[in-house]
C-alpha positions in Angstrom: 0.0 0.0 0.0 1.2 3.0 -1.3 2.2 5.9 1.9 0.0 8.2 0.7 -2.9 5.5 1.7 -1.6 4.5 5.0 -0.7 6.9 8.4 3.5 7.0 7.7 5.0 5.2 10.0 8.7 4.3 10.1 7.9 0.5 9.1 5.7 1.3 6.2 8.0 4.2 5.2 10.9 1.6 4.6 8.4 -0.7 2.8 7.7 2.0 0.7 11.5 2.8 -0.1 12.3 -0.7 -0.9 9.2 -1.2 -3.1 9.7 1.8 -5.3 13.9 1.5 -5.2 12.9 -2.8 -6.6 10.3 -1.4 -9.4 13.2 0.5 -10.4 15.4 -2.0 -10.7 18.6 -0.4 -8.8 20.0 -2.3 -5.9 20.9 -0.3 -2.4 24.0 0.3 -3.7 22.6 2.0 -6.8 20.2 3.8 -5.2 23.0 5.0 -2.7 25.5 6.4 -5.5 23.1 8.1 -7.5 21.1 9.5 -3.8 24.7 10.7 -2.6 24.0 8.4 0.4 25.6 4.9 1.9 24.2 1.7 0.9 24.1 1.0 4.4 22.0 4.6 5.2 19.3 2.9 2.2 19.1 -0.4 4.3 18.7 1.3 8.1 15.9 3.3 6.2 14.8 0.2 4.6 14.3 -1.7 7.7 13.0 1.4 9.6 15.5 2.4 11.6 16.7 5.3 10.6 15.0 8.6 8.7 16.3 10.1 5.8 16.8 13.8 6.3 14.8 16.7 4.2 17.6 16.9 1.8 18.1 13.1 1.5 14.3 12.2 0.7 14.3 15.3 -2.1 17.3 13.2 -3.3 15.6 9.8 -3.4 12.6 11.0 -4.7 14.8 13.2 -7.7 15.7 9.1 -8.3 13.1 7.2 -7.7 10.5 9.9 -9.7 8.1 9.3 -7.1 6.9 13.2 -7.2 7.9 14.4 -4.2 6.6 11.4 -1.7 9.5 10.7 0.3 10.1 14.4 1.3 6.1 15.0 1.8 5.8 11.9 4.1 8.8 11.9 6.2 8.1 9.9 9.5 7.3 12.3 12.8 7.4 15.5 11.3 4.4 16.6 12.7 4.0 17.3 16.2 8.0 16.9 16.5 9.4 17.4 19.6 13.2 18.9 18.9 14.2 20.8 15.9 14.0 19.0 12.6 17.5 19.1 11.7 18.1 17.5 15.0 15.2 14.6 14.4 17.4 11.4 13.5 20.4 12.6 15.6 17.7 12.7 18.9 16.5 9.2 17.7 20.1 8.0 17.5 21.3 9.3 20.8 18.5 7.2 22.8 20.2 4.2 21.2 23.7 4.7 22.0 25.6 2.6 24.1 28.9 5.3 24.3 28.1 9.1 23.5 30.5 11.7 23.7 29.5 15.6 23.7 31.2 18.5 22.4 29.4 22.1 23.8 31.6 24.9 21.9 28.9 27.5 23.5 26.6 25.8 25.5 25.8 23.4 28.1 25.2 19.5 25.8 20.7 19.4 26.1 21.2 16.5 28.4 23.3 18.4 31.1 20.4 21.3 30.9 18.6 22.6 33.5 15.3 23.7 33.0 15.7 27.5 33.8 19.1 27.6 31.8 17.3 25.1 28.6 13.8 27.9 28.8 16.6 30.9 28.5 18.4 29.1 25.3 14.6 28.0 23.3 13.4 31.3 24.1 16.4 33.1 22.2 15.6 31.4 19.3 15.2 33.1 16.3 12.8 33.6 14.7 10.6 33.2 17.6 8.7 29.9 19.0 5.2 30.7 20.4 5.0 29.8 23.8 3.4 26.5 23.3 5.7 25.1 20.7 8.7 26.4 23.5 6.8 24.6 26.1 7.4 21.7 24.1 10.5 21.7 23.1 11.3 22.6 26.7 9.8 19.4 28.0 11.8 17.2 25.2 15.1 18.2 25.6 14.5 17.8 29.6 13.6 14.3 28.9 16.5 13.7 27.2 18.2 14.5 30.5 16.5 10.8 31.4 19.7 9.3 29.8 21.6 9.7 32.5 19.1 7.5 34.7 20.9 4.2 34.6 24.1 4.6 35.8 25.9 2.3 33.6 24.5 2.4 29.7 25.2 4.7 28.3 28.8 5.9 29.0 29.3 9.4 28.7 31.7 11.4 28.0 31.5 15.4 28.2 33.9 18.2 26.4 33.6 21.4 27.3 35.1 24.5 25.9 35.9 27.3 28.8 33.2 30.0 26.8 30.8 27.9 27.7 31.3 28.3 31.7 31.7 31.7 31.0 28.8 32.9 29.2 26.1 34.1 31.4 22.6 32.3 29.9 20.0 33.4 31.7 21.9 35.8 34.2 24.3 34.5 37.1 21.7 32.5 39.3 20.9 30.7 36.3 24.6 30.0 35.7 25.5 29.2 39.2 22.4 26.2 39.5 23.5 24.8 36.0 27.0 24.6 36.8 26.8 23.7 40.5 24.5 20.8 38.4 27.1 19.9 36.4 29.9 19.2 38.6 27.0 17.0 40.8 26.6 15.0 38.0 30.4 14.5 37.3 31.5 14.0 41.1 28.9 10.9 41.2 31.0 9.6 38.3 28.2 9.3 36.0 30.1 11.0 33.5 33.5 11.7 32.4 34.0 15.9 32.4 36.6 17.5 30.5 37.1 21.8 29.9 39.3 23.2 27.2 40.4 26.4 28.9 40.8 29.6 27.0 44.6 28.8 27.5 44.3 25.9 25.0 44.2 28.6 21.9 43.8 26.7 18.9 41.9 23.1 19.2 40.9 20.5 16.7 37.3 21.1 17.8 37.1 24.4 17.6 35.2 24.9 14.5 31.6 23.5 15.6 29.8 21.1 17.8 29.8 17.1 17.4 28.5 14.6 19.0 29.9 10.8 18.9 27.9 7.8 18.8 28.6 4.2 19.8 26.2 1.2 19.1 25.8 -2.3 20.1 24.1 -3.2 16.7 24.7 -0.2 14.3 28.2 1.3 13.2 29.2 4.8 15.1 28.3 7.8 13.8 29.1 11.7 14.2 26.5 14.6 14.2 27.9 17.9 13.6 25.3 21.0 14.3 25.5 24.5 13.2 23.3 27.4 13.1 20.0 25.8 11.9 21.5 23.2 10.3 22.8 19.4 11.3 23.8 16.5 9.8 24.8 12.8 10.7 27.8 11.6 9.2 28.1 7.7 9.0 30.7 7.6 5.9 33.5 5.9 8.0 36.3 7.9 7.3 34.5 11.3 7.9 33.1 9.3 11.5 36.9 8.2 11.9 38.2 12.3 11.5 35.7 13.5 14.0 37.0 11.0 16.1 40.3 11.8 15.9 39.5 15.7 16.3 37.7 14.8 19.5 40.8 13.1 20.4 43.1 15.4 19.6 41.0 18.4 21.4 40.3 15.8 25.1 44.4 15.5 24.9 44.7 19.5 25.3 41.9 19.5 27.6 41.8 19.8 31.9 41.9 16.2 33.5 38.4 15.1 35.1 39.5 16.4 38.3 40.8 19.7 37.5 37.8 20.4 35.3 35.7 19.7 37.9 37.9 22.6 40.1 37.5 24.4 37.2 33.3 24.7 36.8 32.8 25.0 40.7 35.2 27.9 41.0 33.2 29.9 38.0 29.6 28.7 40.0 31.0 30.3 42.9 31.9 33.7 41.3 28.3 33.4 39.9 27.3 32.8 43.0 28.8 35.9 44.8 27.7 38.0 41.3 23.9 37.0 42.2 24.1 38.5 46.1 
């Protein structure tokens, strides 16, 4: 049954995929070169677990001739609950077994309090209504709910200095979300690294990424900028973001010190908010 005939899910979205990419007689692979995708990005999509994004299902419908099916139909876009360009990394994250955060200028959504997340959706431009905000609010705390089991998934958190030092939402604000922060590191639920201002030049400094590690899928990178994101899973552009995170954690505080670090700025915030 055609999608147009059927509420889209991500099952019958893949069926869909695979009926149209078979009545045209190309394989995954050939659907993946002449998409500008992975053969192995066609078969997730395939089997439903993973979405293509906006500019991938123009693509494969550009291929396939379908008329514009794939981009009209794509799985969850209404009602989302986090930005559409962050969709399939959000979806992604909740599987991971090992993630590792990069915050360039702000505090990673799952280390987010709620007065420090309503400050950052509220700058947002151009401007949510208060009801969409609300909602996006109330997602990106829930992603906070990754941190609930202490062991799965393991965390790791890179911090640039700016990111202690800009004041979101004034110096109260500051002081609870750092003050959270190092809480959440000194119970060892996740491993905290800053890269003071000292640093200079870093391999990271260009953007934010986020690493991904799972138990049945190969890792993958997302790399976010200004209302734009995009997961990499070509491996030798998921290998160089790898290396780049490792190259920026080796110029970076140890656990310890970082932790020093993010209590001594909470407490100058503190004093600032007497």
């Amino acid at each position: 049954m055609a999608i147009e005939d059927n509420p889209v899910t991500r099952a019958s979205y893949g069926k869909e995929l695979r009926s149209r990419r078979e009545a045209a007689g190309l394989t995954q692979e050939a659907l993946a070169r002449r998409a500008i995708l992975t053969s192995t990005h066609i078969a997730h999509m395939e089997k439903g677990r993973r979405r293509p994004s906006l500019d991938d299902a123009k693509r494969l419908d550009d291929v396939l001739q379908t008329g514009g099916i794939f981009a009209r139909f794509l799985p969850a876009l209404d009602g989302r609950k986090v930005a559409e360009h962050f969709e399939e990394a959000a979806e992604l994250e909740q599987k991971a077994t090992v993630l590792r955060f990069y915050g360039p200028k702000l505090i990673p959504g799952v280390l987010q309090i709620e007065p420090y997340a309503h400050e950052v959706l509220s700058s947002d431009f151009p401007p949510q209504s208060e009801e969409r905000r609300d909602e996006l609010l109330a997602a990106r705390l829930e992603r906070a709910r990754l941190l609930d089991n202490f062991d799965s998934p393991v965390v790791w958190v890179l911090l640039d200095e700016a990111v202690l030092r800009r004041p979101i939402g004034g110096p109260s604000v500051m002081a609870r979300q750092l003050r959270h922060v190092v809480e959440v590191g000194e119970s060892r639920r996740i491993r905290l690294h800053v890269l003071p201002f000292a640093t200079g030049h870093h391999a990271l400094l260009e953007g934010m990424v986020t690493l991904m590690w799972f138990k049945d899928l190969p890792p993958v990178a997302y790399a976010e900028g200004l209302k734009s994101g995009r997961v990499w899973e070509i491996p030798s552009v998921v290998r160089e973001c790898q290396v780049a995170y490792d190259h920026a954690l080796g110029d970076a505080l140890s656990h310890r010190q970082s932790l020093a670090l993010i209590r001594s700025v909470a407490e100058e915030y503190e004093h600032e908010a007497q």
